[in-house]
Steps between C-alpha positions, in 0.01 A plus 500: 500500500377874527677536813855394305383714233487804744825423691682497142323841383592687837896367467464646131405847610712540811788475225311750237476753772898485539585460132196625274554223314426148494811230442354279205148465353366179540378581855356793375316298260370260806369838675298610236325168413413476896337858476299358187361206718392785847363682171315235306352378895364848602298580155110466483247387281492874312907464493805351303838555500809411294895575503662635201867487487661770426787431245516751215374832440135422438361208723150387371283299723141345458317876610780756576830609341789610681746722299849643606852559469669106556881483565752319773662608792740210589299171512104708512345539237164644438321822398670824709284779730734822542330856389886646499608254253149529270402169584114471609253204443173471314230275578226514276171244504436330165144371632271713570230282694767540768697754715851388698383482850887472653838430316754384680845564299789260630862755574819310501724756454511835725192431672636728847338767282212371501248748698123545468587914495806402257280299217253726347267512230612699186207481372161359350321351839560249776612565839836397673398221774613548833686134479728603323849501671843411493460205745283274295646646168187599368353762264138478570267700303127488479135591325667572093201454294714630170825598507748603759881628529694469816848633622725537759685777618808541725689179405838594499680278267359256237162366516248306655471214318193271491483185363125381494142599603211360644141641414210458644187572220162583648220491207324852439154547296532609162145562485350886522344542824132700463484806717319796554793719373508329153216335403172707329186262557153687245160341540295438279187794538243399752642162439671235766718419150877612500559707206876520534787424732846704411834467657706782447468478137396171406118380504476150648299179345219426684479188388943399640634797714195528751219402693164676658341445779224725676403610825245704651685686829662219701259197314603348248268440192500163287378670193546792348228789677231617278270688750562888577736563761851536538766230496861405451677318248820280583716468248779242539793474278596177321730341293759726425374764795435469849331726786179651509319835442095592639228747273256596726170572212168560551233362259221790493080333401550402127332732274358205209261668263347443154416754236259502229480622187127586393365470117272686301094365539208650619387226749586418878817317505694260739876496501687220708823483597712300741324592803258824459236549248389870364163563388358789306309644194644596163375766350655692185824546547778202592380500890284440796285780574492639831135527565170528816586233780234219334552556174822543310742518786839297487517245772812302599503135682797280623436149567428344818783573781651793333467837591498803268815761594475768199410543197609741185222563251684642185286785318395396117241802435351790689246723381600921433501673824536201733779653709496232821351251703294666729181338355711150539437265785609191652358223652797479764810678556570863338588614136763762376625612137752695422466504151149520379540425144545205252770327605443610887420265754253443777665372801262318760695484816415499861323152500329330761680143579270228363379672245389263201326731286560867413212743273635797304156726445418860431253703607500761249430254184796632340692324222807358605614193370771256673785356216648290762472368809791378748389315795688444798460202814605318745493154621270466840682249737159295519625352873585821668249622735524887620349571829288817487514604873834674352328677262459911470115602416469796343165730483345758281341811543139257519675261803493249184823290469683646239818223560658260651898488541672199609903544531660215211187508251390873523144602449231235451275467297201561690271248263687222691357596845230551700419869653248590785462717761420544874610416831652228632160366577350562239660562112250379219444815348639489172468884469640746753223593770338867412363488872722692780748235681841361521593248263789345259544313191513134498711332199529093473588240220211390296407152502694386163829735622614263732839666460371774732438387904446727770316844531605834456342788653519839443561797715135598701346785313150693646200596334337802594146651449473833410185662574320874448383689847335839428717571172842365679597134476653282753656160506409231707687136527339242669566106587566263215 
C-alpha cells in the first residue's frame, strides 16, 4: 500500500516540476493525509501532532494558529507565501506547555519556488528546515515556541499556495527552573534552618515550591546537621519549579547562655537557671559583691557535661575611686573592661575547655557589686574522646605547666588532668625537680575524664645548680 502510495506521489511531482501546478485537488488531498500518517508514526511519547487545514484567513487548531492572506489561483486554494505581493504567514502557539517541533505546510500551487534559501523567516523565531524543497512540496519549519512569520522571496508570478499543515508538538516545562543565576538561598544564623529562598523576585513556599535536603561534602545527611562544621544544603524545586540550587553554611559552637537578674538582701544567694547557677553575697546595694576568694566572691557553675565559654558580669555599684580591675581575679581564663562604671561589664574570656565552675574575687576588698550576670556554655559531646599525645604543653617561668592546648577544644582545663614530671623512667614528681637534670612535663587524663586517653609530654627542659666559688658563681647540671 505505501509502495502505491509513493509511485502516485512521484507521478504527481514529475508533473508540478513542469507545470507549478497541480491538475485538480483531490489528489492533493490524498498526499497530505499520507504525510499525516509518516507524521503521526514517527512521534514519541513527549510528542503529538495534528493537521490544520488551511481554508480562510485565520486557521485555528487544538495548540497553534495559522493566519494569512487566503485566495485562489485556478482550482488551489489556500493561504499565499510571496514577500513581493505582501503575503507572509504567521504561526503563533496558543499552548504554552508546548513548542512546534516541525511544521510541515502542504504547497499545491507554485511549489518550483520552493527553496530552503527562498523561504525565510520574517520574523519572531524558528528556523527554516533543510527539507524543505520543491520536490516533495514542502515548507518545513522547525523549533517556534511563540510566534513565527515566514516568506518567500523571488517567486515571479502569483503565489505559493499551501493548502494544509502538519505539526508536530513536543511538550516544554512551564515550571521555573532553580539556578545559581536567579535564585537567593539566606540561612537561618548559625542555624541548618532555611530562612528564605527567592527567585528573581518572588520568595518561594517552603511548605509547595521546594524541598531540602543536606549534605556534608560528597555524604549525604538524613537529618538536618546540628554539630559545628560546614555543610551544604540541597534545595530542590517542586510543584510549580524544578532544578536545584546548593548553600554551602557553616554552623559555628552554639553560644546558649542564661542571665540573671540579682535582688536586693543581705544574705548568700543561689540563682538557677536553665543550665548554670550563680552564687554570691548581697550586700547594700541591688548586687553581688565582689569580695576575698572564701568569702564573698561570685562563683559560677554549669551542670554536668557543659562547659563554661564566657561570661559578662554587668556592673550595679562601685565604690569612689575604683578606676579598674587590676585587684580582680579569675579562677580560669582572663578578664577585661572597657568601661569601668555602672552599667560596664566584666568580660571573662579565655576559658579553659571543661570548665564547670568559674570564681570572680578581688584581692583588694574593694566594693564592687555585680547587677547582672550573663553566663555562657557549651554542650560537652559526652562520647568523644581526645587523645592527648596531640596536645601542646606549655611551661612557665617555674617549669610548672601553665597549659595545655589541644587543636578543636583549645586550652584545657588543667583540673581535669593529671601533671608530673621526670623522665621517661621515672615521672611521679608532681612538682618540677629543683635538683640539676634533664627532664619534661608529663600531662594525662584523670581517672573520672575518661574523655582524655593518651599522654602528652612536653618539650625537655634542664635544671641547673647555681653555686658561689670564692665570690663568683658557677652552674653545674648533672644527671636526672
Amino acid at each position: 500500500m505505501r509502495s502505491s502510495w509513493k509511485r502516485a506521489a512521484a507521478g504527481i511531482m514529475a508533473l508540478s516540476m513542469v507545470t507549478g501546478s497541480v491538475p485538480f485537488e483531490p489528489i492533493s488531498q490524498a498526499v497530505t493525509s499520507w504525510t499525516a500518517l509518516v507524521a503521526s508514526a514517527d512521534n514519541d511519547e513527549s510528542t503529538t501532532s495534528e493537521t490544520i487545514s488551511l481554508t480562510s484567513n485565520s486557521n485555528v487548531g487544538d495548540k497553534a494558529t495559522i493566519s494569512g492572506n487566503f485566495g485562489s489561483i485556478s482550482q488551489a486554494s489556500g493561504v499565499k507565501i510571496n514577500e513581493g505581493y505582501d503575503n507572509r504567514i504567521t504561526i503563533s502557539v496558543t499552548d504554552p506547555s508546548v513548542k512546534i517541533k516541525r511544521i510541515e505546510f502542504n504547497a499545491i500551487w507554485a511549489y518550483g519556488y520552493i527553496t530552503p534559501s527562498n523561504i525565510r523567516i520574517y520574523s519572531g523565531n524558528g528556523t527554516v528546515s533543510s527539507d524543505t524543497s520543491a520536490s516533495n512540496r514542502k515548507i518545513v519549519i522547525e523549533d517556534i515556541t511563540s510566534e513565527c512569520v515566514i516568506t518567500a522571496d523571488n517567486v515571479e508570478s502569483g503565489s505559493i499556495i499551501v493548502n494544509s499543515a502538519v505539526i508536530t508538538y513536543e511538550e516544554v516545562s512551564t515550571k521555573t527552573t532553580l539556578t545559581a543565576e536567579n535564585t537567593t538561598v539566606t540561612m537561618a544564623t548559625n542555624s541548618a534552618d532555611v530562612a528564605s529562598v527567592v527567585v528573581g523576585e518572588t520568595t518561594l513556599s517552603a511548605t509547595t515550591d521546594y524541598t531540602v535536603s543536606y549534605k556534608q561534602g560528597d555524604t549525604p545527611l538524613e537529618d538536618p546537621p546540628a554539630e559545628p562544621g560546614t555543610y551544604t544544603a540541597v534545595i530542590t524545586g517542586q510543584g510549580n519549579y524544578e532544578g536545584e540550587v546548593q548553600q554551602t553554611f557553616t554552623l559555628e559552637p552554639y553560644e546558649a547562655f542564661d542571665t540573671f537578674s540579682t535582688t536586693n538582701k543581705k544574705t548568700t544567694q543561689t540563682y538557677s537557671g536553665t543550665i548554670c547557677t550563680v552564687v554570691g553575697f548581697m550586700f547594700d546595694e541591688d548586687g553581688l559583691r565582689v569580695g576575698k576568694l572564701g568569702d564573698k566572691e561570685v562563683v559560677v557553675r554549669v551542670a554536668s557535661g557543659y562547659t563554661i565559654t564566657r561570661v559578662e558580669y554587668t556592673i550595679g555599684y562601685k565604690r569612689d575611686g575604683i578606676d579598674n580591675i587590676d585587684s580582680f581575679d579569675i579562677s580560669n581564663g582572663k578578664l577585661s573592661c572597657d568601661n569601668f562604671a555602672a552599667g560596664g561589664i566584666i568580660v571573662a574570656d579565655d576559658i579553659e575547655y571543661d570548665v564547670d565552675e568559674l570564681v570572680l574575687y578581688d584581692d583588694m576588698e574593694t566594693i564592687t557589686q555585680i547587677k547582672n550576670v550573663k553566663v555562657y556554655y557549651e554542650k560537652i559531646d559526652q562520647d568523644a574522646q581526645y587523645d592527648l599525645s596531640d596536645a601542646v604543653v606549655e611551661l612557665n617561668e617555674n617549669n610548672m605547666v601553665s597549659s595545655v592546648t589541644l587543636e578543636g577544644i583549645g586550652k584545657i582545663n588543667l583540673s581535669k588532668l593529671n601533671i608530673t614530671y621526670g623522665t621517661d623512667d621515672d615521672h611521679t614528681f608532681t612538682a618540677a625537680p629543683d635538683e640539676p637534670g634533664k627532664c619534661h612535663a608529663y600531662v594525662t587524663g584523670k581517672d573520672s575524664q575518661t574523655r582524655y586517653t593518651g599522654m602528652a609530654v612536653s618539650d625537655e627542659f634542664e635544671i641547673h645548680k647555681v653555686t658561689l666559688e670564692g665570690g663568683r658563681h658557677s652552674t653545674k647540671t648533672g644527671d636526672y
